[in-house]
mmCIF file of the N, C-alpha and C atoms, coordinates in Angstrom:
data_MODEL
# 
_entry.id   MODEL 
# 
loop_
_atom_site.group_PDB 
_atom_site.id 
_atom_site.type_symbol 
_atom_site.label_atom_id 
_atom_site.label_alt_id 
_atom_site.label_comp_id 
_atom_site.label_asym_id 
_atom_site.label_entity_id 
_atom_site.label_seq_id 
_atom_site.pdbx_PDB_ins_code 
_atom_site.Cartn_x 
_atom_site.Cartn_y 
_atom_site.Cartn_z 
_atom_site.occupancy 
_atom_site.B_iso_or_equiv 
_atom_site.pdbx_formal_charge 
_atom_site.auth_seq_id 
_atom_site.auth_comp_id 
_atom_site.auth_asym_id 
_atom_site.auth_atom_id 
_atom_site.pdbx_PDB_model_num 
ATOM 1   N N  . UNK A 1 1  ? -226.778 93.839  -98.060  1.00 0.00 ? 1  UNK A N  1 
ATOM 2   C CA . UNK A 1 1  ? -225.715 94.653  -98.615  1.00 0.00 ? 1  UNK A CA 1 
ATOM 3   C C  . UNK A 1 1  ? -224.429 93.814  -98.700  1.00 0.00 ? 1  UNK A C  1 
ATOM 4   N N  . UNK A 1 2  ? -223.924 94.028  -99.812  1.00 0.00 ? 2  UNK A N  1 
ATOM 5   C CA . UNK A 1 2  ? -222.394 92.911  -100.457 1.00 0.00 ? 2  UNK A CA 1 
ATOM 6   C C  . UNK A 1 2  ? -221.468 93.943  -99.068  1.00 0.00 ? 2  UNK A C  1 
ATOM 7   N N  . UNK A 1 3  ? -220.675 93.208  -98.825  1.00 0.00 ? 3  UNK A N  1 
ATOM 8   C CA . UNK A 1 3  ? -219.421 93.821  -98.043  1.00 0.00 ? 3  UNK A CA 1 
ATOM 9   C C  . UNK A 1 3  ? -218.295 93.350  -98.751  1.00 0.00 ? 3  UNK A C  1 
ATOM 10  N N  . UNK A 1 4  ? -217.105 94.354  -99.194  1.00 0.00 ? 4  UNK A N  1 
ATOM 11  C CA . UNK A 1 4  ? -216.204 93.518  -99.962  1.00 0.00 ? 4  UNK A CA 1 
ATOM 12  C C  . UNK A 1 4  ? -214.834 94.127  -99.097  1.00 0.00 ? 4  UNK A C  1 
ATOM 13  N N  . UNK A 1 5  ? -213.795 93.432  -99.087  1.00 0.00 ? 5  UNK A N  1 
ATOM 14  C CA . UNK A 1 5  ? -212.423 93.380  -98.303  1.00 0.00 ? 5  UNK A CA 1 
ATOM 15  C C  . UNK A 1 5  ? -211.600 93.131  -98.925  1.00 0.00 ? 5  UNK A C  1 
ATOM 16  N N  . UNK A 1 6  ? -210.392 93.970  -99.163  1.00 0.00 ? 6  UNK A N  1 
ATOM 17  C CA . UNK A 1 6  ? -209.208 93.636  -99.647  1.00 0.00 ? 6  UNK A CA 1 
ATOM 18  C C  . UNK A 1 6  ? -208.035 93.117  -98.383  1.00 0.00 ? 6  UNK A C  1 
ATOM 19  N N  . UNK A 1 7  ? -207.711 91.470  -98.835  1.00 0.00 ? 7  UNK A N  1 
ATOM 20  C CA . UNK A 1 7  ? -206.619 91.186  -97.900  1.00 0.00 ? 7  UNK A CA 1 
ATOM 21  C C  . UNK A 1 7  ? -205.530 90.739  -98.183  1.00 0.00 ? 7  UNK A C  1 
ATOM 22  N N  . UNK A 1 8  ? -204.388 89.852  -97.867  1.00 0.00 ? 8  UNK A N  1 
ATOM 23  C CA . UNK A 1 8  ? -203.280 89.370  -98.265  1.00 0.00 ? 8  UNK A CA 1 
ATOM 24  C C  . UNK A 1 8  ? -203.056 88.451  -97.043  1.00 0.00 ? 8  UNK A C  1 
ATOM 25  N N  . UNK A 1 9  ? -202.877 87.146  -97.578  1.00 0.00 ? 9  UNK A N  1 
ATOM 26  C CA . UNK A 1 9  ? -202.923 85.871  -96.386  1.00 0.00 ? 9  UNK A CA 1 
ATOM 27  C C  . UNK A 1 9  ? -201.897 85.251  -97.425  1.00 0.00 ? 9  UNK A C  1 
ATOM 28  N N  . UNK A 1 10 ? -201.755 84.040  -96.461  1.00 0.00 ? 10 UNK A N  1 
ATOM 29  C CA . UNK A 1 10 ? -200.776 82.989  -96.967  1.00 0.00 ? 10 UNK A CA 1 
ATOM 30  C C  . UNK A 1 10 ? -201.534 81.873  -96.710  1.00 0.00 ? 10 UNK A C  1 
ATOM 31  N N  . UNK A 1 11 ? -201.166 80.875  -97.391  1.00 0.00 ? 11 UNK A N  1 
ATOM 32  C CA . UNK A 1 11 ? -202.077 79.278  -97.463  1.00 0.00 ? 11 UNK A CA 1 
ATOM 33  C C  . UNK A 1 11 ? -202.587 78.645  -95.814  1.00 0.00 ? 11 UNK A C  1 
ATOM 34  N N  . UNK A 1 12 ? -201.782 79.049  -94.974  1.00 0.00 ? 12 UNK A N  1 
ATOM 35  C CA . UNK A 1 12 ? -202.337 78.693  -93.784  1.00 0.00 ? 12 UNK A CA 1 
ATOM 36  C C  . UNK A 1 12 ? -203.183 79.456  -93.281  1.00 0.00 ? 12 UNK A C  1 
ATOM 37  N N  . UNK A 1 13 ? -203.131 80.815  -93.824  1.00 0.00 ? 13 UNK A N  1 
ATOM 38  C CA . UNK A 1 13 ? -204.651 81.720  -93.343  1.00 0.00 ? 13 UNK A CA 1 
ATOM 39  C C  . UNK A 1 13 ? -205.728 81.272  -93.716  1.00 0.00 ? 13 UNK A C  1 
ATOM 40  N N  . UNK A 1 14 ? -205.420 80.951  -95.338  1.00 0.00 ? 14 UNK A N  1 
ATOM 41  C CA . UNK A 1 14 ? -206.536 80.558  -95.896  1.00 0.00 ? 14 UNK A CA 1 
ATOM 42  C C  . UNK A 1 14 ? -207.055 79.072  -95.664  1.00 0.00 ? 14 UNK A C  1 
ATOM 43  N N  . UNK A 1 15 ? -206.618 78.436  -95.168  1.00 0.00 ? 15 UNK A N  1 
ATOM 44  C CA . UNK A 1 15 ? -206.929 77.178  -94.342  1.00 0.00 ? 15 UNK A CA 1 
ATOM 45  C C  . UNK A 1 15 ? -207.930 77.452  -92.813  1.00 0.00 ? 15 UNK A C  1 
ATOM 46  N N  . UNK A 1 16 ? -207.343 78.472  -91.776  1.00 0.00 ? 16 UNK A N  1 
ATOM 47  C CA . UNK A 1 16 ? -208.437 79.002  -91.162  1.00 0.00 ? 16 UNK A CA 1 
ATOM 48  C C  . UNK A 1 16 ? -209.488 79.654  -91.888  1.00 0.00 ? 16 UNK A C  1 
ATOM 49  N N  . UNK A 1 17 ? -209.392 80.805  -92.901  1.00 0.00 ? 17 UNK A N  1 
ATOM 50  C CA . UNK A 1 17 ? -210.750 81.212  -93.229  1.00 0.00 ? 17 UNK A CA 1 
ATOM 51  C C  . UNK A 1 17 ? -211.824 80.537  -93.855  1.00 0.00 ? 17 UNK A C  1 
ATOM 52  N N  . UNK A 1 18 ? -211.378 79.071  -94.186  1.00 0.00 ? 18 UNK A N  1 
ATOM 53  C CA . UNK A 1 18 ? -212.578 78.050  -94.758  1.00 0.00 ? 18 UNK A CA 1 
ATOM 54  C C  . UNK A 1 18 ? -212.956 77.407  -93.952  1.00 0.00 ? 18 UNK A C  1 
ATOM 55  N N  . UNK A 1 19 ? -212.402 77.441  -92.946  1.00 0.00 ? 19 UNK A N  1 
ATOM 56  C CA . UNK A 1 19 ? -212.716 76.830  -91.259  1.00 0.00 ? 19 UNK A CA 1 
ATOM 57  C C  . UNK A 1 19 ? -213.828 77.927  -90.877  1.00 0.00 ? 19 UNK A C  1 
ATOM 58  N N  . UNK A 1 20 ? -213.775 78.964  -90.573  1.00 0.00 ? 20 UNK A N  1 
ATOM 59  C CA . UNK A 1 20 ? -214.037 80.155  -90.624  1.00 0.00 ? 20 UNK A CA 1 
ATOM 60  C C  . UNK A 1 20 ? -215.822 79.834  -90.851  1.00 0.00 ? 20 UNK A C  1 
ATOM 61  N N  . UNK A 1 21 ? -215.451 80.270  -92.724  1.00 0.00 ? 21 UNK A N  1 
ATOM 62  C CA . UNK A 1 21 ? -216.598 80.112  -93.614  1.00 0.00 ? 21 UNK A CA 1 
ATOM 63  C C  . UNK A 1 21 ? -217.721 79.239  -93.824  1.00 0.00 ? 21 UNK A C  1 
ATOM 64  N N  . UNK A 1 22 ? -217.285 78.019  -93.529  1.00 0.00 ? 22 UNK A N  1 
ATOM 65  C CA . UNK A 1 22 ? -217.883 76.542  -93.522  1.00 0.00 ? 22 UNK A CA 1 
ATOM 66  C C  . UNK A 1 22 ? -219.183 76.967  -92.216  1.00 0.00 ? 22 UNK A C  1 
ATOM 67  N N  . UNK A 1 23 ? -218.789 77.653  -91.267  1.00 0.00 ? 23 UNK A N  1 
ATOM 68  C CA . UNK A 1 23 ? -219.488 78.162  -90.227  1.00 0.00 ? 23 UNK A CA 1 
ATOM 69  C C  . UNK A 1 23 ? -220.519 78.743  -90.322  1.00 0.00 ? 23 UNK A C  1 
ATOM 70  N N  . UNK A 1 24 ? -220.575 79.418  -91.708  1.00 0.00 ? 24 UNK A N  1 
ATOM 71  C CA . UNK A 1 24 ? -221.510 81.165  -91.489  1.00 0.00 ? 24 UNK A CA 1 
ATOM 72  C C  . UNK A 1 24 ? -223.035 80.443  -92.634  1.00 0.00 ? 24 UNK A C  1 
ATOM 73  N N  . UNK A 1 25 ? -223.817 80.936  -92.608  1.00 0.00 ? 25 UNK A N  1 
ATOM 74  C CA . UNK A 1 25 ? -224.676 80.595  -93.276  1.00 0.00 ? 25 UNK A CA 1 
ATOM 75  C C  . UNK A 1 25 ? -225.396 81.507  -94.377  1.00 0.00 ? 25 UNK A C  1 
ATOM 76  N N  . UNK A 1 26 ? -224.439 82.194  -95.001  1.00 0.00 ? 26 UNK A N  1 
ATOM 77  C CA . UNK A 1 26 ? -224.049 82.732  -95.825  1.00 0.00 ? 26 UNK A CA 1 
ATOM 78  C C  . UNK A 1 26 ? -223.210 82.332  -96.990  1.00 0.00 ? 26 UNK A C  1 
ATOM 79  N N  . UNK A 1 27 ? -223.202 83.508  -98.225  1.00 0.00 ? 27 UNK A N  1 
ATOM 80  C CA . UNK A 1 27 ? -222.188 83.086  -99.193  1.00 0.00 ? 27 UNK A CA 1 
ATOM 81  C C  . UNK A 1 27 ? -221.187 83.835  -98.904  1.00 0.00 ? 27 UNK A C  1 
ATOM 82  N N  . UNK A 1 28 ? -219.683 83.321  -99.344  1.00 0.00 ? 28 UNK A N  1 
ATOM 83  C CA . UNK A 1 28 ? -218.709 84.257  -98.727  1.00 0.00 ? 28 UNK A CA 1 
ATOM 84  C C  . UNK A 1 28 ? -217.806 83.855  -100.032 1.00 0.00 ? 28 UNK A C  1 
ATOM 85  N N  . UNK A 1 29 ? -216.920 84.574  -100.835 1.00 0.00 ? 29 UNK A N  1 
ATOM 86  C CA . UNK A 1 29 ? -216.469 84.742  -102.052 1.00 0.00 ? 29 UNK A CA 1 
ATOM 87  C C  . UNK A 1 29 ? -215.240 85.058  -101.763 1.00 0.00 ? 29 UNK A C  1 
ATOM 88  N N  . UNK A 1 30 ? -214.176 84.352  -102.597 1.00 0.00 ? 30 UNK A N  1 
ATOM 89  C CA . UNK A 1 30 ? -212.475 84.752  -102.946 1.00 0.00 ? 30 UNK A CA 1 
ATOM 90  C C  . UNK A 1 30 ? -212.295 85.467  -104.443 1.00 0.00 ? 30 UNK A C  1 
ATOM 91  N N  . UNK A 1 31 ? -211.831 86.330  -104.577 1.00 0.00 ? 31 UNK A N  1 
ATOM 92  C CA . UNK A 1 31 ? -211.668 86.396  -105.717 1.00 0.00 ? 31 UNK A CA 1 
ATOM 93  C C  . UNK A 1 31 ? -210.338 87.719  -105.936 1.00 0.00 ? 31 UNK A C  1 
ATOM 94  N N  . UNK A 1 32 ? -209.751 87.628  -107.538 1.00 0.00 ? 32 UNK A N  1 
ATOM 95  C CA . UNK A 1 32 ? -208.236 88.654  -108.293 1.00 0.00 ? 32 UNK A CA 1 
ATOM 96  C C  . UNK A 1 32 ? -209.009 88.613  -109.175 1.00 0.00 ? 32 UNK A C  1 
ATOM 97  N N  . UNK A 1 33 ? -208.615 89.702  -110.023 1.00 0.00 ? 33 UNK A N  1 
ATOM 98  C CA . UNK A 1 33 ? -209.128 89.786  -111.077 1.00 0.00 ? 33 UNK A CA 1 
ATOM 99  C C  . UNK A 1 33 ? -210.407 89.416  -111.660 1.00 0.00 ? 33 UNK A C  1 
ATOM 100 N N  . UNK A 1 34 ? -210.526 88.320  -112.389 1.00 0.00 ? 34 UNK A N  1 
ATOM 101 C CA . UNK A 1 34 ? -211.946 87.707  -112.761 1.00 0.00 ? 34 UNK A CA 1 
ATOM 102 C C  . UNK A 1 34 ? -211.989 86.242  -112.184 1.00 0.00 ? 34 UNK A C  1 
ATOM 103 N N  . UNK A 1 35 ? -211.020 86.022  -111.368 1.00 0.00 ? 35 UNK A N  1 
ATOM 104 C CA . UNK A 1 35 ? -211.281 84.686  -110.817 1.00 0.00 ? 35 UNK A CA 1 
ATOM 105 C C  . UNK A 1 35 ? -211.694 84.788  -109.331 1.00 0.00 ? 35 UNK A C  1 
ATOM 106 N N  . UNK A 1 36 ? -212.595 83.740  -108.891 1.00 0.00 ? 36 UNK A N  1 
ATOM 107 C CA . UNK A 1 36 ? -213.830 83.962  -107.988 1.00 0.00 ? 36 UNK A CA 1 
ATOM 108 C C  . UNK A 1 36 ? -214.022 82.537  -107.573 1.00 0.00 ? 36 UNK A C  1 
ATOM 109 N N  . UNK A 1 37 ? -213.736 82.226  -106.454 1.00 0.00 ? 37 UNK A N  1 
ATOM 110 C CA . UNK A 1 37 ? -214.274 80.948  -105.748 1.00 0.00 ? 37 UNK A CA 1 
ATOM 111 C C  . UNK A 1 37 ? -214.493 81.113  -104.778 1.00 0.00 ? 37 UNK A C  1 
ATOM 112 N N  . UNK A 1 38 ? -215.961 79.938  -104.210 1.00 0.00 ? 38 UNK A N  1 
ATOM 113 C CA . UNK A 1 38 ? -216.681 80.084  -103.066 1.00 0.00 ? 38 UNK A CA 1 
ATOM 114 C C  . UNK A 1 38 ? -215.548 79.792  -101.715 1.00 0.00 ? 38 UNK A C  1 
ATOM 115 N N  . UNK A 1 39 ? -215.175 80.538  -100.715 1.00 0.00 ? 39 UNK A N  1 
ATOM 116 C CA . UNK A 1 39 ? -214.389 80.471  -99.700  1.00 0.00 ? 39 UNK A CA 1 
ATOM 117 C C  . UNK A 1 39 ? -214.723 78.995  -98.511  1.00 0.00 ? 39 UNK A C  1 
ATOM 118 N N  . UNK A 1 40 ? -215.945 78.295  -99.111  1.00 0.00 ? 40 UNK A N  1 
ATOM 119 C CA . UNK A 1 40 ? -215.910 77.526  -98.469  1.00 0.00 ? 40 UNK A CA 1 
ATOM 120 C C  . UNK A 1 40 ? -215.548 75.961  -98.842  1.00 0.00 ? 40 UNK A C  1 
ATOM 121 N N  . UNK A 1 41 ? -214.873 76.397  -100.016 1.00 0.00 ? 41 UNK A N  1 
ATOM 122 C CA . UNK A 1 41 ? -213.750 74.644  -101.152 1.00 0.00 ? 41 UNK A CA 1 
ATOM 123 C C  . UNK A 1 41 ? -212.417 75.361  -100.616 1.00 0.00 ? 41 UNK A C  1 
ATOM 124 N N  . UNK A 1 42 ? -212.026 74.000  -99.561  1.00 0.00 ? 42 UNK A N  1 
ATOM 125 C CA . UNK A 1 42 ? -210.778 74.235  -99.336  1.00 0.00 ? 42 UNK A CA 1 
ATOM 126 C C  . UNK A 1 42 ? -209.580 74.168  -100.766 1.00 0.00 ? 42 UNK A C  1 
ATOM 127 N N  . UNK A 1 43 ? -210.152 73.409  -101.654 1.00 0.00 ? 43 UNK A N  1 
ATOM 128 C CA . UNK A 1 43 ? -209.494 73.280  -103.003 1.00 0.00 ? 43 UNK A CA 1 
ATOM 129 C C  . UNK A 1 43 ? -209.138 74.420  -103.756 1.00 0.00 ? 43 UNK A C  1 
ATOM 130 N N  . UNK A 1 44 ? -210.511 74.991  -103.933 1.00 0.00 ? 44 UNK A N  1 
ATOM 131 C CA . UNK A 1 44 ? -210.777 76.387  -104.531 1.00 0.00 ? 44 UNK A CA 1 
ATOM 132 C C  . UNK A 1 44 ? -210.052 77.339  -104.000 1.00 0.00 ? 44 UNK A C  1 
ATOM 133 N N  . UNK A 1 45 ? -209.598 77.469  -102.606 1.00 0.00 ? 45 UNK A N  1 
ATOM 134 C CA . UNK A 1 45 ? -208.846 78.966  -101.993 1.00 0.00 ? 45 UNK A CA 1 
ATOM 135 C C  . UNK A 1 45 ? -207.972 78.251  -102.062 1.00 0.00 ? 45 UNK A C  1 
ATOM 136 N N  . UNK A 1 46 ? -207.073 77.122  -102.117 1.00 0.00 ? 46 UNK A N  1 
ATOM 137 C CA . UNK A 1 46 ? -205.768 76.949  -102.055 1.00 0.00 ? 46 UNK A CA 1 
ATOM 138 C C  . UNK A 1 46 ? -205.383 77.146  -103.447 1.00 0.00 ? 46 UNK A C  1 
ATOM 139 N N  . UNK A 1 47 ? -205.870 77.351  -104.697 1.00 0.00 ? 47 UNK A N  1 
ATOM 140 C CA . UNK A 1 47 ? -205.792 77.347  -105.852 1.00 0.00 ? 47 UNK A CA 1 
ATOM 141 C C  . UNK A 1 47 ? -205.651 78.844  -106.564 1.00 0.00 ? 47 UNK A C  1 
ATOM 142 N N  . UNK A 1 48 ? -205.737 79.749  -104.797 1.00 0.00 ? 48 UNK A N  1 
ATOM 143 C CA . UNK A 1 48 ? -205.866 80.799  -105.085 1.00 0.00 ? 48 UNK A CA 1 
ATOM 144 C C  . UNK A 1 48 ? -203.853 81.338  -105.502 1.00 0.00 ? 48 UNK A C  1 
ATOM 145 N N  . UNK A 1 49 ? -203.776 82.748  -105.333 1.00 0.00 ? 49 UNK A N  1 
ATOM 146 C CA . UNK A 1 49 ? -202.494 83.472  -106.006 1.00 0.00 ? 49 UNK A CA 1 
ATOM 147 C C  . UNK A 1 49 ? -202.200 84.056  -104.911 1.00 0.00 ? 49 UNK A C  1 
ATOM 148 N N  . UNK A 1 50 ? -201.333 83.667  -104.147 1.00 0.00 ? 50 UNK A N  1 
ATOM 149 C CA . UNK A 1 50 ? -201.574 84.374  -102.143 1.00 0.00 ? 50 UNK A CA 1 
ATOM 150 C C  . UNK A 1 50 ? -200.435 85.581  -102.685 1.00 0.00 ? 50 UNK A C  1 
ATOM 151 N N  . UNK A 1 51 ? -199.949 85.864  -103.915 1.00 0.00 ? 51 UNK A N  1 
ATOM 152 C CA . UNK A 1 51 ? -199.010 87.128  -104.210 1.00 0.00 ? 51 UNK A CA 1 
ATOM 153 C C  . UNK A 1 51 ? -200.122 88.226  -104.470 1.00 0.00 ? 51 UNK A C  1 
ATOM 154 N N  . UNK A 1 52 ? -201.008 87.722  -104.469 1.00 0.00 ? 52 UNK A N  1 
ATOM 155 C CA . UNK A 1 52 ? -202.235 89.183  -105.379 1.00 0.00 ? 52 UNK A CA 1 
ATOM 156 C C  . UNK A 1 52 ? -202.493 89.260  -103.636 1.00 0.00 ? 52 UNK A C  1 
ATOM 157 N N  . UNK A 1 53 ? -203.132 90.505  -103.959 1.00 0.00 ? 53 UNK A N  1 
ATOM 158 C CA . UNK A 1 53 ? -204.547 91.237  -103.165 1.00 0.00 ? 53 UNK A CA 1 
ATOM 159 C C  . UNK A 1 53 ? -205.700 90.374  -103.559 1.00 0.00 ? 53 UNK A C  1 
ATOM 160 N N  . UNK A 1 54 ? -206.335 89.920  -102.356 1.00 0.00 ? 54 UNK A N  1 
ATOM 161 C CA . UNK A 1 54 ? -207.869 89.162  -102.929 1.00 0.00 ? 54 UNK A CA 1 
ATOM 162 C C  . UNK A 1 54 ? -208.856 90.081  -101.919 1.00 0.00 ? 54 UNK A C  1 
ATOM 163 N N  . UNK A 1 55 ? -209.699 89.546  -103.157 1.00 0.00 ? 55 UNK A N  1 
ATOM 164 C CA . UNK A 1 55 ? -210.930 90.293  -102.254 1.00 0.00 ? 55 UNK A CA 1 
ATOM 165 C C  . UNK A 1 55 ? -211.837 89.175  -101.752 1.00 0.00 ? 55 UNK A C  1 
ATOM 166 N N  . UNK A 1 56 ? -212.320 89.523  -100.553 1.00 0.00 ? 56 UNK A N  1 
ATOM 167 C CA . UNK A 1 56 ? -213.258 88.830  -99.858  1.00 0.00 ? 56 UNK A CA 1 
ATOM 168 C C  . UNK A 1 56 ? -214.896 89.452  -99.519  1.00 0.00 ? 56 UNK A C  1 
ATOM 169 N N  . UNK A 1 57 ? -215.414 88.738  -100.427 1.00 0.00 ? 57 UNK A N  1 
ATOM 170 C CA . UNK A 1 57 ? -217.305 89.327  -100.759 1.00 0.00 ? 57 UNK A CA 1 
ATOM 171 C C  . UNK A 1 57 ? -218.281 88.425  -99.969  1.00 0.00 ? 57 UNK A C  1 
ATOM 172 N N  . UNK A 1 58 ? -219.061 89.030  -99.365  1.00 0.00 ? 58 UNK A N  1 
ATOM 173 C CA . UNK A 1 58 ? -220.191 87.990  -98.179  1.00 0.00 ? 58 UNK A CA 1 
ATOM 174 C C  . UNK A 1 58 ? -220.988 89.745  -97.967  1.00 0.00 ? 58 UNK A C  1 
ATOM 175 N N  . UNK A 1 59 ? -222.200 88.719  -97.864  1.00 0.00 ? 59 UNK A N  1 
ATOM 176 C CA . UNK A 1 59 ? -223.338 89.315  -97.697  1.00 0.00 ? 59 UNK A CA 1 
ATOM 177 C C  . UNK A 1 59 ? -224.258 88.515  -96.147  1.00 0.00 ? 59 UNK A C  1 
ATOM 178 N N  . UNK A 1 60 ? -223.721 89.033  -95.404  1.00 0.00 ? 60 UNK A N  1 
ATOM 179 C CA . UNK A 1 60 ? -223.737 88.733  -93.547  1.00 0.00 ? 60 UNK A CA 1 
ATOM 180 C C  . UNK A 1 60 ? -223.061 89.032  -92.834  1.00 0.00 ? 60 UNK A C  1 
ATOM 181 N N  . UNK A 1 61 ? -223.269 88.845  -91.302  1.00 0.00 ? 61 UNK A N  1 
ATOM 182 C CA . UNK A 1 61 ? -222.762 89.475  -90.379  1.00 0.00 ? 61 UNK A CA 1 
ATOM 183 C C  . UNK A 1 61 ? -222.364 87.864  -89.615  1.00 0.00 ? 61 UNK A C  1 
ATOM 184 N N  . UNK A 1 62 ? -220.618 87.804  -88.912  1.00 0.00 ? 62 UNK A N  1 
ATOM 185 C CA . UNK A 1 62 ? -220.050 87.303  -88.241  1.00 0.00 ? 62 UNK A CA 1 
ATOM 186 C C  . UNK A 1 62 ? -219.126 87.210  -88.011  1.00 0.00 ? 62 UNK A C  1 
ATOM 187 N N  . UNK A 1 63 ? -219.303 87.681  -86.219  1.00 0.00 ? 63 UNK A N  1 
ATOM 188 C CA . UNK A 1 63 ? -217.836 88.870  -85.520  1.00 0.00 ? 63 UNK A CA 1 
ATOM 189 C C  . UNK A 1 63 ? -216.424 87.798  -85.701  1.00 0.00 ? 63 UNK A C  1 
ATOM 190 N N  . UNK A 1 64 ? -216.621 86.370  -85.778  1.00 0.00 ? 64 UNK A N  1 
ATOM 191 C CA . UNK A 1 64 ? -215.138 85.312  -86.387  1.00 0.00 ? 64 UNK A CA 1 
ATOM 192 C C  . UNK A 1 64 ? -215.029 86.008  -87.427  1.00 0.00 ? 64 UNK A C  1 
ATOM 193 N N  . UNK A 1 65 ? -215.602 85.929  -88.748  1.00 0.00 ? 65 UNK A N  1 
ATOM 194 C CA . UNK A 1 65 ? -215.137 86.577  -89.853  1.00 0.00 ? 65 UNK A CA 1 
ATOM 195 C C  . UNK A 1 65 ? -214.573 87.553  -90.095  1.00 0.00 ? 65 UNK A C  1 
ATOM 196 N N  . UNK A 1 66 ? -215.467 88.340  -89.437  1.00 0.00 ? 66 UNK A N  1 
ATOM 197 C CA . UNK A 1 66 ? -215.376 89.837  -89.376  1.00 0.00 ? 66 UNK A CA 1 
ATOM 198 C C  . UNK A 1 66 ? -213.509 90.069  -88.642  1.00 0.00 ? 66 UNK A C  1 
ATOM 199 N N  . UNK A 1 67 ? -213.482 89.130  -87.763  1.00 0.00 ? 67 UNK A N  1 
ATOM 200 C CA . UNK A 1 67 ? -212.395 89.484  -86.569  1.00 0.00 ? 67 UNK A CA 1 
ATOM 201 C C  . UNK A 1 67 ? -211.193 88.403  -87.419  1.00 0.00 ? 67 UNK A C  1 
ATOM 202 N N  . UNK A 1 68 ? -211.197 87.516  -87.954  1.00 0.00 ? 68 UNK A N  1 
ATOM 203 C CA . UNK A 1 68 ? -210.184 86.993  -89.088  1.00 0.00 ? 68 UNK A CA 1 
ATOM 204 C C  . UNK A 1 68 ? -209.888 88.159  -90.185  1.00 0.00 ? 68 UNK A C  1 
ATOM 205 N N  . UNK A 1 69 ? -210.751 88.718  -91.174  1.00 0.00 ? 69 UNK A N  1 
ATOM 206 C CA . UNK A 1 69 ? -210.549 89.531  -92.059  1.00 0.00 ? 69 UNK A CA 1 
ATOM 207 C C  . UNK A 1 69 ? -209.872 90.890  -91.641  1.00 0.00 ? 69 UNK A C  1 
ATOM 208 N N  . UNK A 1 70 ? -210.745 91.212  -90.502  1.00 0.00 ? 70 UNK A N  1 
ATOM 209 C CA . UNK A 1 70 ? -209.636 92.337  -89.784  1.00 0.00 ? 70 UNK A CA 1 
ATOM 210 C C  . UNK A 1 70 ? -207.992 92.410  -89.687  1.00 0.00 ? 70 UNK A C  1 
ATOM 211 N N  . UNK A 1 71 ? -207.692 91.151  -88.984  1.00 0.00 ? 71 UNK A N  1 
ATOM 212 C CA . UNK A 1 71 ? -206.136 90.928  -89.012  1.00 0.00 ? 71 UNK A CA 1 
ATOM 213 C C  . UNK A 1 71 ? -205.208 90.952  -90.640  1.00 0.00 ? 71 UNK A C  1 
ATOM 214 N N  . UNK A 1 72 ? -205.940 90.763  -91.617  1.00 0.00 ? 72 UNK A N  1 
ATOM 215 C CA . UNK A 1 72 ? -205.236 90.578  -92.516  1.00 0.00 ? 72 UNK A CA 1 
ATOM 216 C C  . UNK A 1 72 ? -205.800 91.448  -93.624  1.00 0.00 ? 72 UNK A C  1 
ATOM 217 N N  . UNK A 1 73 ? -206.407 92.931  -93.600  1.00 0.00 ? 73 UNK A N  1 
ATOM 218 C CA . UNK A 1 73 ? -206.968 93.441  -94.281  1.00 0.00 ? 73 UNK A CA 1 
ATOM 219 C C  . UNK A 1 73 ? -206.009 94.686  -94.613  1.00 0.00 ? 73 UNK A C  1 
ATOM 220 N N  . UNK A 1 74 ? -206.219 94.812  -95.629  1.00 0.00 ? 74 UNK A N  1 
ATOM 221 C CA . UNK A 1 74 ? -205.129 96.337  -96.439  1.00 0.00 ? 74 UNK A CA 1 
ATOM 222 C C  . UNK A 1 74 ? -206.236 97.293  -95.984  1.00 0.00 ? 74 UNK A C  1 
ATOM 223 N N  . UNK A 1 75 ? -204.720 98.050  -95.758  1.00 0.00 ? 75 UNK A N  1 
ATOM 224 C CA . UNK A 1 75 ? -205.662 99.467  -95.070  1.00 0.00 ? 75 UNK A CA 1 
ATOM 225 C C  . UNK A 1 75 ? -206.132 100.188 -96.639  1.00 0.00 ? 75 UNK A C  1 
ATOM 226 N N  . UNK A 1 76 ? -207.168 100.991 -97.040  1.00 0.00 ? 76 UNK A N  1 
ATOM 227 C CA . UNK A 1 76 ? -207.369 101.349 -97.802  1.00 0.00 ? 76 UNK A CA 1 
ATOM 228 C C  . UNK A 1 76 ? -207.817 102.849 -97.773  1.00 0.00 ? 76 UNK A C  1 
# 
């Protein structure tokens, strides 16, 4: 089952969550709008728009992830 998360970080979050990601053995996804990169290219998430809402898509279980995304997740 996809799990998807709406969060709001700044470039140094997103520097831990590819730290994070690099970890899980899973796919784990950034994405606004129609743009979408794998969370584990530190290139790719720094390239991200840290003014939007991004969503964060992974299909697995891991309580780091889980417990990073928590801290920075819009309540919905």
């Amino acid at each position: 089952m996809m799990t998807e998360r709406k969060v709001t970080m700044g470039p140094e979050e997103a520097r831990e969550l590819v730290q994070i990601a690099t970890k899980c053995d899973f796919d784990i996804d950034i994405s606004y709008n129609r743009y979408t990169v794998d969370a584990k290219s530190i290139l790719g998430v720094l390239a991200m728009d840290f003014s939007k809402v991004l969503t964060i898509s992974y299909n697995g279980i891991s309580e780091e992830l889980e417990g990073f995304i928590s801290r920075f997740a819009m309540a919905c």
